[in-house]
C-alpha positions in Angstrom: 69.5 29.0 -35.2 67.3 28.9 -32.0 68.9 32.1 -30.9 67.9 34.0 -34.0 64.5 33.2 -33.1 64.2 34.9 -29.4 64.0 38.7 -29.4 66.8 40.3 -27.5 64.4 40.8 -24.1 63.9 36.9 -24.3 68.1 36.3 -24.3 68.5 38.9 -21.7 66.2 37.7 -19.2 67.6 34.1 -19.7 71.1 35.8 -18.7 69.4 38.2 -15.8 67.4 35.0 -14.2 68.5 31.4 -14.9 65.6 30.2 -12.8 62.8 30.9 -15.6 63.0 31.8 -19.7 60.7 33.0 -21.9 60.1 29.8 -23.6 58.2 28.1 -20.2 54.7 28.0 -20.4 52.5 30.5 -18.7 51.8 28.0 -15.7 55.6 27.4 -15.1 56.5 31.5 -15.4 53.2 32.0 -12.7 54.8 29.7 -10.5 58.0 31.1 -10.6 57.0 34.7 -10.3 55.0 33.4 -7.2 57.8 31.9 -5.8 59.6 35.3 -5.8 57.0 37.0 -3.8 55.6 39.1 -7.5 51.7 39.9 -7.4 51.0 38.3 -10.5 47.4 36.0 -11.3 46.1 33.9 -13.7 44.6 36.1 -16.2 47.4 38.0 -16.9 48.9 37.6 -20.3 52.2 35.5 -20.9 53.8 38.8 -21.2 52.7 40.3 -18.6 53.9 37.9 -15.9 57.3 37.9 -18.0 57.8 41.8 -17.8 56.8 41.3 -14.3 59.9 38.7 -13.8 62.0 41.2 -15.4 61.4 44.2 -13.1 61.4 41.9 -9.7 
């Protein structure tokens, strides 16, 4: 049921990155993409900083 509720993006990225999903909050996904050296902030959108996890 749950997976009929993520867009395909969200279930790839859960496969591409285990570290992170689209279902942490923005906080958690800043902190990871920090982590990993991306130049993200804090007023980027949600979405954003996800697409941003996807390319790194």
């Amino acid at each position: 049921e749950a997976a009929a509720e993520e867009t395909s993006d969200a279930a790839a990225e859960e496969k591409a990155a285990p570290g992170w999903n689209a279902r942490m909050k923005k906080d958690e996904l800043l902190a990871v993409a920090r982590e990993l050296g991306l130049d993200v902030h804090s007023k980027m959108k949600k979405a954003e900083i996800i697409e941003a996890l996807q390319n790194a």
